[in-house]
LUMZAZA-52855 format. One line per field, with one value per residue (C-alpha): x, y, z; residue in one letter. Coordinates in nm, 4 decimals. Layout:
<sites>
x X; ...;
y Y; ...;
z Z; ...;
resn A; ...;
</sites>
This chain:
<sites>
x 14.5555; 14.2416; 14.2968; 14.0992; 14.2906; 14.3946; 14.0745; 14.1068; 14.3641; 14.5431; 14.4301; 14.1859; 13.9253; 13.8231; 14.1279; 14.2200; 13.9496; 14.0841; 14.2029; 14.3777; 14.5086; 14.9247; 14.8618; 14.8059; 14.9794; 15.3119; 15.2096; 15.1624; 15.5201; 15.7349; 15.5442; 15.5768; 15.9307; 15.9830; 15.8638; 16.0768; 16.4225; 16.6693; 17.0295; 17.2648; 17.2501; 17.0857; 16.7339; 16.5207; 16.1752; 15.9972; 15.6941; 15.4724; 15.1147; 14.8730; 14.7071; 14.4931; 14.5457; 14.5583; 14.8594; 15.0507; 14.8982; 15.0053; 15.3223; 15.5185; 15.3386; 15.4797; 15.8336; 15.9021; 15.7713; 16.0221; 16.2936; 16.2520; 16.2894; 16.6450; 16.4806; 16.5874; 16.2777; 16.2564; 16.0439; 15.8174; 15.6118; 15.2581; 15.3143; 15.0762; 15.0738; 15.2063; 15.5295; 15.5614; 15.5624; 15.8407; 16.0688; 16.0541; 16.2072; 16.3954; 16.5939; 16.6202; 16.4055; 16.2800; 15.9388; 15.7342; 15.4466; 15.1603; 14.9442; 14.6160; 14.2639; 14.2561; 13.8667; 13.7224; 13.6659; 13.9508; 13.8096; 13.9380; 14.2624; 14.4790; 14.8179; 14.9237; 15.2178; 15.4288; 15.6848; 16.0634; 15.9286; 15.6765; 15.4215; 15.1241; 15.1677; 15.0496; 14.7102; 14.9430; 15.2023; 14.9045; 14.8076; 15.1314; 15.1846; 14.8095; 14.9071; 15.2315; 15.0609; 14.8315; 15.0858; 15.3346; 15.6241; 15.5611; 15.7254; 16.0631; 16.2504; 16.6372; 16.9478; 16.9210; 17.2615; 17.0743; 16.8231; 16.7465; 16.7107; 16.4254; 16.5470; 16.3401; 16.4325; 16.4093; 16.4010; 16.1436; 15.9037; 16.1774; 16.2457; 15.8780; 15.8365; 16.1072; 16.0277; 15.6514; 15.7414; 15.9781; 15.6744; 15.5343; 15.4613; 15.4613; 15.6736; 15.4889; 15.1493; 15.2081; 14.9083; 14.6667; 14.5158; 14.4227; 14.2252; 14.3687; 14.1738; 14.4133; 14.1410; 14.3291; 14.5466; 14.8571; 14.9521; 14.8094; 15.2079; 15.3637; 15.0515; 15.0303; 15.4483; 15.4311; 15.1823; 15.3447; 15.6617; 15.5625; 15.4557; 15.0890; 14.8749; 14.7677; 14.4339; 14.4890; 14.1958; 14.1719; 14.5571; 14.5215; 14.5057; 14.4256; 14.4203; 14.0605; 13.9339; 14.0702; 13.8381; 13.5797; 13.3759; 13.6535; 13.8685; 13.7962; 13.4777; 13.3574; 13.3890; 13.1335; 13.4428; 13.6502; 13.3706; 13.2288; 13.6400; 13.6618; 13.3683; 13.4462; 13.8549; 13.7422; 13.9562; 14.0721; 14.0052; 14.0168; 14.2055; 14.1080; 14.2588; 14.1701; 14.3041; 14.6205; 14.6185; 14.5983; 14.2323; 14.1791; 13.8739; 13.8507; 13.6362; 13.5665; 13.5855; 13.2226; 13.2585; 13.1174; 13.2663; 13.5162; 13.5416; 13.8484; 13.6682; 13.6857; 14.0480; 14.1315; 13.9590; 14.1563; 14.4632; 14.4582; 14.3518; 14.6514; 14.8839; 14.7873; 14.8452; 15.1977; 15.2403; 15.3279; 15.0273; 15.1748; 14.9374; 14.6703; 14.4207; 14.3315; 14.3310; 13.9854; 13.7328; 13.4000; 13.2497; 13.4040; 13.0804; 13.0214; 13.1039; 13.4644; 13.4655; 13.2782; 13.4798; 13.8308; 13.6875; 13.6060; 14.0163; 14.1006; 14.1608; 14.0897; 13.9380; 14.0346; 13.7934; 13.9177; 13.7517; 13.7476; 14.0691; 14.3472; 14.5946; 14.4006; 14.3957; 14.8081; 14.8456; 14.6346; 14.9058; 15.1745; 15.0352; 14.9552; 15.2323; 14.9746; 15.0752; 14.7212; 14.4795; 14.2718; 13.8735; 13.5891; 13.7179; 13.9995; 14.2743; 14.4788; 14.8036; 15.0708; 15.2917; 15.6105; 15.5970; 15.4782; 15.3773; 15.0455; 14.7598; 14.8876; 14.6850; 14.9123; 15.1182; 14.7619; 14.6657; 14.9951; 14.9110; 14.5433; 14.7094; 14.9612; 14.6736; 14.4840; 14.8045; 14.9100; 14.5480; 14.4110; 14.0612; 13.8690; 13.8327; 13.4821; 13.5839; 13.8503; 13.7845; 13.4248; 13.5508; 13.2672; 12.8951; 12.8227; 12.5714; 12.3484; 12.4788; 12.3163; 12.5255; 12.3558; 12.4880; 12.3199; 12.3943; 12.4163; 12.6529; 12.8006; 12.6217; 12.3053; 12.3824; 12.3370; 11.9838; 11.7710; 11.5446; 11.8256; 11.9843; 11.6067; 11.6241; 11.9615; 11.8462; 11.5461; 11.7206; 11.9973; 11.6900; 11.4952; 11.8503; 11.9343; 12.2393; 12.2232; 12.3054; 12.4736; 12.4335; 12.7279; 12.6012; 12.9370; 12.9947; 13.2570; 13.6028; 13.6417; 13.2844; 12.9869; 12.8078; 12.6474; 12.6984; 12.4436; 12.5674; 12.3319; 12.4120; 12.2101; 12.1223; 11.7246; 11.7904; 11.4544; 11.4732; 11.8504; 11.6428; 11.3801; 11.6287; 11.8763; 11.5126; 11.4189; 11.7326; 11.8098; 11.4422; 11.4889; 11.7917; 11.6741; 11.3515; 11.5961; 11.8652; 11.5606;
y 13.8968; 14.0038; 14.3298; 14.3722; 14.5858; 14.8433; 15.0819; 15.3217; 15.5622; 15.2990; 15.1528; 15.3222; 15.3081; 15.4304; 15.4973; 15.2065; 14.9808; 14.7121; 14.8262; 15.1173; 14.9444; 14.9763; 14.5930; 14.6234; 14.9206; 14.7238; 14.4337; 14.7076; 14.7901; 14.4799; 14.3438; 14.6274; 14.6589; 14.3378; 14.3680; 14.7025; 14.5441; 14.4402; 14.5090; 14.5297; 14.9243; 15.0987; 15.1131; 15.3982; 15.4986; 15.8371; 15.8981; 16.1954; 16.2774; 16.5008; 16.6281; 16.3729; 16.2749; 15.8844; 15.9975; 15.9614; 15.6034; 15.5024; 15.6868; 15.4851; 15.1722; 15.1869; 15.2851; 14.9870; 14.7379; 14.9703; 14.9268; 14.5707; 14.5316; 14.6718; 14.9994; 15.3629; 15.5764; 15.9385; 16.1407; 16.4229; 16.5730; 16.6877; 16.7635; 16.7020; 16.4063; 16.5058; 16.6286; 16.3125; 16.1786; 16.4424; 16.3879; 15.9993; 16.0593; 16.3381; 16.1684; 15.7989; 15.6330; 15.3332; 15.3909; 15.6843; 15.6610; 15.9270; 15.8769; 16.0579; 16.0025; 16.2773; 16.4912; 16.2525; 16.3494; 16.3345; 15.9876; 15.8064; 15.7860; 15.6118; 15.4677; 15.5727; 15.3929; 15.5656; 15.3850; 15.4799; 15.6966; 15.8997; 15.7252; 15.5414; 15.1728; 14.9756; 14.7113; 14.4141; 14.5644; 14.6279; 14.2406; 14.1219; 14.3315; 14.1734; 13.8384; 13.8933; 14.0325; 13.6421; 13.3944; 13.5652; 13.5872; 14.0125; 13.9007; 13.7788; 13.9978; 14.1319; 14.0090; 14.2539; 14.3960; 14.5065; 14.7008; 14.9940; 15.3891; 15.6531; 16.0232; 16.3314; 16.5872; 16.9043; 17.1168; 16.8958; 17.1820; 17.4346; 17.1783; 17.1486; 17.5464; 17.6201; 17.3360; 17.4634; 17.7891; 17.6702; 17.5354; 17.8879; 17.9865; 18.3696; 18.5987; 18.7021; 18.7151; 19.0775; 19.2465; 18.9682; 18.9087; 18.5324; 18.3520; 18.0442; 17.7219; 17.5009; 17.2772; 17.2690; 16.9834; 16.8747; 17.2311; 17.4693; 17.5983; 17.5702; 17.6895; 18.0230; 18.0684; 17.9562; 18.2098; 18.4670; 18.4398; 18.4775; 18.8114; 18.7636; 18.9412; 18.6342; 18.5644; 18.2470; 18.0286; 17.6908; 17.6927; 17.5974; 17.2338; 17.0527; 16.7010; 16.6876; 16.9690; 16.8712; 16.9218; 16.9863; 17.2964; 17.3803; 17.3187; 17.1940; 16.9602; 17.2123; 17.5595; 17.8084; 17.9196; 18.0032; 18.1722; 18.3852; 18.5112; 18.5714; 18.8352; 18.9658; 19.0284; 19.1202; 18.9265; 18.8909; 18.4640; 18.2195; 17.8459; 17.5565; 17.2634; 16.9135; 16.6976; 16.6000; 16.9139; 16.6585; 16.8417; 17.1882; 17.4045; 17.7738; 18.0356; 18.3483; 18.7083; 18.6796; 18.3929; 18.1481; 17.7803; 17.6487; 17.3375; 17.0880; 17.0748; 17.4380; 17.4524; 17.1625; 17.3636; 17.6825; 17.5081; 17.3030; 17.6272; 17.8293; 17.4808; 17.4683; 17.8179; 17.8167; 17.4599; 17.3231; 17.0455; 16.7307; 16.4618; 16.6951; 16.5834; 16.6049; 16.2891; 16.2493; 16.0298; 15.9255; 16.1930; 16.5019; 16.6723; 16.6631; 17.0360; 17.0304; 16.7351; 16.9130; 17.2725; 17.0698; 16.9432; 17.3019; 17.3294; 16.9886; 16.8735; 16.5162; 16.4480; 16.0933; 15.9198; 15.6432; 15.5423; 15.7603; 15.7510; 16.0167; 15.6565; 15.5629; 15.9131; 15.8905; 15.5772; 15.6765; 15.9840; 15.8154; 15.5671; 15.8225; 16.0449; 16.3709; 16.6123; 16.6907; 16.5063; 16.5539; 16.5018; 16.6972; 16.6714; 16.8643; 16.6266; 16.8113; 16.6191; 16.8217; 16.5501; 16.7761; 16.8594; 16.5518; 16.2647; 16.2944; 16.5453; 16.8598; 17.1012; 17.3944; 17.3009; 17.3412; 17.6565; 17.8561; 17.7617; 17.9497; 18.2118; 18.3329; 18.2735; 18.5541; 18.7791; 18.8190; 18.8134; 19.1282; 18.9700; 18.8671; 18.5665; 18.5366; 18.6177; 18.3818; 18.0804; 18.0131; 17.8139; 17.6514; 17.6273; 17.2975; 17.0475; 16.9552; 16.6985; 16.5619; 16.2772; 16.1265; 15.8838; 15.5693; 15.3605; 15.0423; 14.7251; 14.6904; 14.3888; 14.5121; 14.6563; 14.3441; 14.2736; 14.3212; 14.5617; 14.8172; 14.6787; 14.7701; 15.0951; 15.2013; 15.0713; 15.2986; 15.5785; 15.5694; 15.5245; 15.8540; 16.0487; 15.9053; 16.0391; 16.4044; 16.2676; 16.0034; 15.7643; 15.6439; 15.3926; 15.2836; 15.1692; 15.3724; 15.2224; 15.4166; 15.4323; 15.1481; 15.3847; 15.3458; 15.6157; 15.7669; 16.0059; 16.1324; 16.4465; 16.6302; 16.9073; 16.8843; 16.9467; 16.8400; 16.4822; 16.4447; 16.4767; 16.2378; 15.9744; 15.9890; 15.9872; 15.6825; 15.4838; 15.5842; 15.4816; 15.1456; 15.0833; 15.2122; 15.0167; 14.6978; 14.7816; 14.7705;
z 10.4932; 10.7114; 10.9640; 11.3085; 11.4421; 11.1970; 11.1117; 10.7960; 10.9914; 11.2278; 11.5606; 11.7083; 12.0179; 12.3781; 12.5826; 12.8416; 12.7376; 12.4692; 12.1917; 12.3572; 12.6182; 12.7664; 12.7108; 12.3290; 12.2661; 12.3793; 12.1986; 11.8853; 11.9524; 11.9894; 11.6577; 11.4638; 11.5966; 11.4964; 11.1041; 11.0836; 11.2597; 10.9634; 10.9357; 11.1929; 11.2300; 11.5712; 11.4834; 11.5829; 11.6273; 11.6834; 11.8542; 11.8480; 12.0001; 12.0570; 12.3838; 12.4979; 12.8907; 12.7506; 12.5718; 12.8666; 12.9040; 12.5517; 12.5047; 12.7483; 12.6808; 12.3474; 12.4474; 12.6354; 12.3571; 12.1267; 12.3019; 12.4425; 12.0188; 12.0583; 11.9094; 12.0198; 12.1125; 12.0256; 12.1736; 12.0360; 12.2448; 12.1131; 11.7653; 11.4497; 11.2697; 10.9396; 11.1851; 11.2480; 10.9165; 10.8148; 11.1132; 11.0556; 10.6970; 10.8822; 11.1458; 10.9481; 11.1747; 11.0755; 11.1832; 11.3175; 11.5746; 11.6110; 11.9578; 11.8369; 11.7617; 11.5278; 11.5324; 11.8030; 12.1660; 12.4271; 12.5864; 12.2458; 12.1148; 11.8822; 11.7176; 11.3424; 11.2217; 10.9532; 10.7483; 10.7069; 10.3907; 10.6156; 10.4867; 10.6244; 10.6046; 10.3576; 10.4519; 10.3977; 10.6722; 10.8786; 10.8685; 10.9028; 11.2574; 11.3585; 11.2582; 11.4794; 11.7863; 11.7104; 11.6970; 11.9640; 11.7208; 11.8088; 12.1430; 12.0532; 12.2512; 12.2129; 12.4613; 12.8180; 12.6408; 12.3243; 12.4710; 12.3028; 12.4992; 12.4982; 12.4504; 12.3885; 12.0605; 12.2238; 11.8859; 11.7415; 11.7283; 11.5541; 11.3109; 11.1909; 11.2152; 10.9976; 10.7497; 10.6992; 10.6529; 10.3830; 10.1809; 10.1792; 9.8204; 9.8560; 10.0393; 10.4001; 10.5305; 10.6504; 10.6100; 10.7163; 11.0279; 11.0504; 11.3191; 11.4048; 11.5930; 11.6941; 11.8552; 12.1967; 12.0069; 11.8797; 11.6703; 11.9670; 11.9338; 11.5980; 11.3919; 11.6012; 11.5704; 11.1854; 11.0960; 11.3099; 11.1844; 10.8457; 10.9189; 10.9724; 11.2915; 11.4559; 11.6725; 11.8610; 11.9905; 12.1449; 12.2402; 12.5742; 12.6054; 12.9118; 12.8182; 12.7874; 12.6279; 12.2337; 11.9902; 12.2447; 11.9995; 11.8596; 11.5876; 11.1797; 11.3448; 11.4874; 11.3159; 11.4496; 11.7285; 11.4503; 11.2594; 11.5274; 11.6267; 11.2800; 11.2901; 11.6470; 11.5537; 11.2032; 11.0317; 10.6708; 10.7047; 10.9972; 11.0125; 11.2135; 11.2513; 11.3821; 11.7258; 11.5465; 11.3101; 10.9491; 10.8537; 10.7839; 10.7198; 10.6620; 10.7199; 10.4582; 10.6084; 10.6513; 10.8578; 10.5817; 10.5927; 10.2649; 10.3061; 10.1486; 9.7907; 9.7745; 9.9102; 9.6959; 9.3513; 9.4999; 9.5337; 9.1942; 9.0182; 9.1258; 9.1193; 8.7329; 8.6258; 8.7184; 8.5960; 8.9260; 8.9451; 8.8051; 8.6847; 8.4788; 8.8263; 9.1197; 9.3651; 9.5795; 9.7749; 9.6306; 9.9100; 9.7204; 9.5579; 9.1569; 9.1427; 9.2208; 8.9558; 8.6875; 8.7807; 8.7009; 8.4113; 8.2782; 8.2940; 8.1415; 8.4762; 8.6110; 8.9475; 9.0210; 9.3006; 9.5907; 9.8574; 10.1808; 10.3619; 10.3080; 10.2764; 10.0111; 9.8394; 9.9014; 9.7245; 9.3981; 9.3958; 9.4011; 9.1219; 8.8798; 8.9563; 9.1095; 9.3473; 9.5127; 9.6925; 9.9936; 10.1077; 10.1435; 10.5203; 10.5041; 10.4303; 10.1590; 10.0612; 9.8700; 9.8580; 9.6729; 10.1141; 10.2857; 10.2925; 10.4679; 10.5399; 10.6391; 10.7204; 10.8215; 10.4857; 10.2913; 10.4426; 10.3754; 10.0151; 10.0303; 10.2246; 9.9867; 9.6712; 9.9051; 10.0157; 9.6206; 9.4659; 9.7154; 9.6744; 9.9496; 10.1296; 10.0189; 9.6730; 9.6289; 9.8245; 9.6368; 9.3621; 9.2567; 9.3135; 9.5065; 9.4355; 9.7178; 9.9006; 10.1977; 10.4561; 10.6841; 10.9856; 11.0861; 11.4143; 11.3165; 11.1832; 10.8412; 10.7442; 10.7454; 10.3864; 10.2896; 10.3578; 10.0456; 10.1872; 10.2253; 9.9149; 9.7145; 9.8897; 9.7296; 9.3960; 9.4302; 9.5205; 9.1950; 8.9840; 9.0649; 9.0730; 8.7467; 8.5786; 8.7494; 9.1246; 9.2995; 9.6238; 9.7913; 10.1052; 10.2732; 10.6728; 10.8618; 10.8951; 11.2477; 11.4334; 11.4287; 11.1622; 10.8247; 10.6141; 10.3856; 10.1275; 9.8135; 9.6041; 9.2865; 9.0964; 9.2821; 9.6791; 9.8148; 9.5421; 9.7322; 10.0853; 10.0260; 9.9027; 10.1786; 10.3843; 10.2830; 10.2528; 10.6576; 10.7597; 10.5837; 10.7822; 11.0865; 11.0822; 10.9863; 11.2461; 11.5040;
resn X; X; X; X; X; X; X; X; X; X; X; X; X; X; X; X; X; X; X; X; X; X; X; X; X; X; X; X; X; X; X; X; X; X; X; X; X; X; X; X; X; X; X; X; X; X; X; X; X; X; X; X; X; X; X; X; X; X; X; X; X; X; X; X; X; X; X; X; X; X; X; X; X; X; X; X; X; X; X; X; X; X; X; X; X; X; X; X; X; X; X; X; X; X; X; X; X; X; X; X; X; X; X; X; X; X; X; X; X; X; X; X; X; X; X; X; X; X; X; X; X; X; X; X; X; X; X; X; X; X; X; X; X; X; X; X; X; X; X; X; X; X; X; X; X; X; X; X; X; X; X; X; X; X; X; X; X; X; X; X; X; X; X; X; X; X; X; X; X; X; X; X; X; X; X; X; X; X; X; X; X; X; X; X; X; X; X; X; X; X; X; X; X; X; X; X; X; X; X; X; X; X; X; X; X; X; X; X; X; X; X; X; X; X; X; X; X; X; X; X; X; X; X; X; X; X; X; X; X; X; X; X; X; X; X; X; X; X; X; X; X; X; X; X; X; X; X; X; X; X; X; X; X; X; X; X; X; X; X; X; X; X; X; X; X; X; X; X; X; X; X; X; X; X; X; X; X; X; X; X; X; X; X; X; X; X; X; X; X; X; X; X; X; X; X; X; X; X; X; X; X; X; X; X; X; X; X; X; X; X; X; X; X; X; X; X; X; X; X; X; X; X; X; X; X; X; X; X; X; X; X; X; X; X; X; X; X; X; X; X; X; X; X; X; X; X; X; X; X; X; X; X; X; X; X; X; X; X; X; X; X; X; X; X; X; X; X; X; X; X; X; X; X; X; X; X; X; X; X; X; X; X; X; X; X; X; X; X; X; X; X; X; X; X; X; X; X; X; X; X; X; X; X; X; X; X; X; X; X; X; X; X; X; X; X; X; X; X; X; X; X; X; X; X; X; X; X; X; X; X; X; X; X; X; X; X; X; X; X; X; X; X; X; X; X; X;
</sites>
């Protein structure tokens, strides 16, 4: 079955313009409801969001077509996604709704749908929810005395506090002071109060949300806040999150970016030595660079590719029984602790690698030496990767990298964008190539 709707990470689009309309996020609701209502128990659904102004739009929108299913709404509040996903399994709902558009400016926003697992639904759900919303069967509404009811769970953030802090590996983060960018979005309180309460001195930045300001320079898109506090406090290593707090990036003492290959190789590294990574590999997307590939390798480790997507990285886990994944982004899954990307989960694991080690931030979180990798973005539609100039362009590309470099041309699943990706051992050969193959679809685009 075809989707339209569904993106790579859910629905997604500029806030009260169609998609992310009240319209279609009701419509969302009463088919989704519909393809998750079986058995004669009281259904239930939680919703979560982030900080985004639409989200008051969207959040009702979606309780009424809930509850005109017969479903019981639970409210949130603004908490991060991969809250969401645990409080779904948590509570026995039958499905769990984040309201976020993740790293993207406040004007967009989106709907994530998680299963009764926690975990994202599957492409043939997806299609099955579109084809609903098509053919009107999404609107079969319940009897006026079935109705369902809309509550709010006013611990919901205590109950995600005290179930991170239960996935901390060491014993406290006393000692460290840690910069935290909560990118004015959805974890501006628990990732502050987590890291607190495990005994670190915390620096808070972007926590002070206004419904417009999320990820507005700030957060894991946009580090250089978090680097520059991390100089200016002087602290041992700074955090920053995304919008919806599912991406995380770090930055070094010196205020030098790790990105997710790095964490991932940290993370795997320590995971292996106490025999705790399951699978002999690592789970990643065709965008994580050669070095983290050929550094696992050095340890008998696998690095298994997908394509880019933390859904898709989830599924390939689950199918060859590993226990981390993530992206280049900053999408680490530790699925023995969720289902999802969690990035406050991911960085309590790097945290208590530096609190035991007493090395340096610097020291510890450069894993391996990357290859250079250049991406480039490209305004313009997906089938133009189809004509055979850009088609003769790629081909010339993987011919003068050979076999020490790669090209990866792909369109994104979220934004009208072509995205050019080439990576090798010579930095100005991976330059010229990603050069060319963008001027070719420019000039073709035109």
């Amino acid at each position: 079955m075809s989707r339209k709707l569904f993106g790579t990470d859910g629905i997604r689009g500029l806030a009260n313009q169609e998609p992310m309309t009240a319209e279609t996020a009701l419509a969302v609701a009463m088919a989704a409801g519909g393809q998750f209502r079986s058995g004669s128990h009281r259904h239930r659904v939680v919703i979560g969001k982030d900080t985004r102004l639409s989200g008051y739009l969207l959040e009702p929108a979606l309780t009424a077509g809930f509850i005109a299913q017969g479903m019981d709404v639970i409210l949130l509040g603004p908490l991060p996604t991969p809250a969401v996903a645990m409080l779904t399994r948590s509570l026995r709902a039958d499905l769990g709704v984040m309201i976020s558009a993740s790293h993207n400016p406040y004007q967009d926003n989106g709907i994530k749908l998680f299963g009764p697992n926690g975990g994202k639904l599957s492409d043939d759900v997806e299609a099955r929810i579109e084809a609903d919303m098509q053919n009107g069967t999404g609107q079969n509404r319940v009897p006026s005395d079935a109705l369902g009811r809309a509550s709010r769970l006013d611990d919901a953030i205590g109950r995600y506090v005290e179930y991170v802090k239960a996935t901390f590996p060491g014993n406290t983060l006393e000692g460290l002071k840690i910069v935290v960018d909560c990118a004015n979005g959805a974890a501006y309180k628990v990732a502050p109060t987590v890291l607190w309460e495990l005994g670190a001195e915390v620096v808070p930045i972007a926590v002070t949300p206004d419904g417009r300001n999320i990820n507005d320079r700030c957060g894991a898109t946009h580090t250089r806040l978090m680097q520059e506090a991390v100089l200016l406090h002087q602290a041992d290593i700074g955090i920053a999150l995304d919008g919806d707090a599912d991406r995380l990036i770090i930055a070094d003492e010196k205020g030098q970016k790790v990105d997710g290959d790095q964490l991932m190789g940290l993370i795997a590294t320590h995971m292996a030595k106490r025999g705790a990574l399951k699978g002999g590999a690592v789970v990643a997307t065709v965008m994580s660079n050669l070095g983290l590939e050929r550094h696992l390798q050095a340890q008998g480790l696998r690095l298994i590719r997908t394509p880019v997507g933390d859904r898709y990285v989830v599924e390939a886990m689950q199918e060859k029984g590993c226990n981390l994944g993530g992206e280049q982004s900053g999408h680490i899954v530790l699925s023995d602790y969720s289902t999802t990307g969690d990035g406050l989960i991911a960085a309590l694991q790097v945290l208590a690698v530096l609190r035991e080690s007493g090395r340096k931030a610097s020291e510890l979180c450069a894993v391996f030496k990357p290859l250079p990798q250049i991406l480039s973005n490209v305004r313009a539609p997906g089938e133009i990767l189809q004509k055979p100039a850009v088609q003769a362009a790629i081909a010339t590309a993987e011919q003068s990298l050979g076999d020490k470099g790669r090209v990866l041309i792909r369109k994104s699943g979220t934004e009208p964008l072509i995205r050019v990706m080439a990576e090798g051992e010579d930095a100005d050969l991976v330059q010229r190539v990603v050069g060319d193959i963008v001027a070719v679809i420019t000039k073709e685009a035109a």
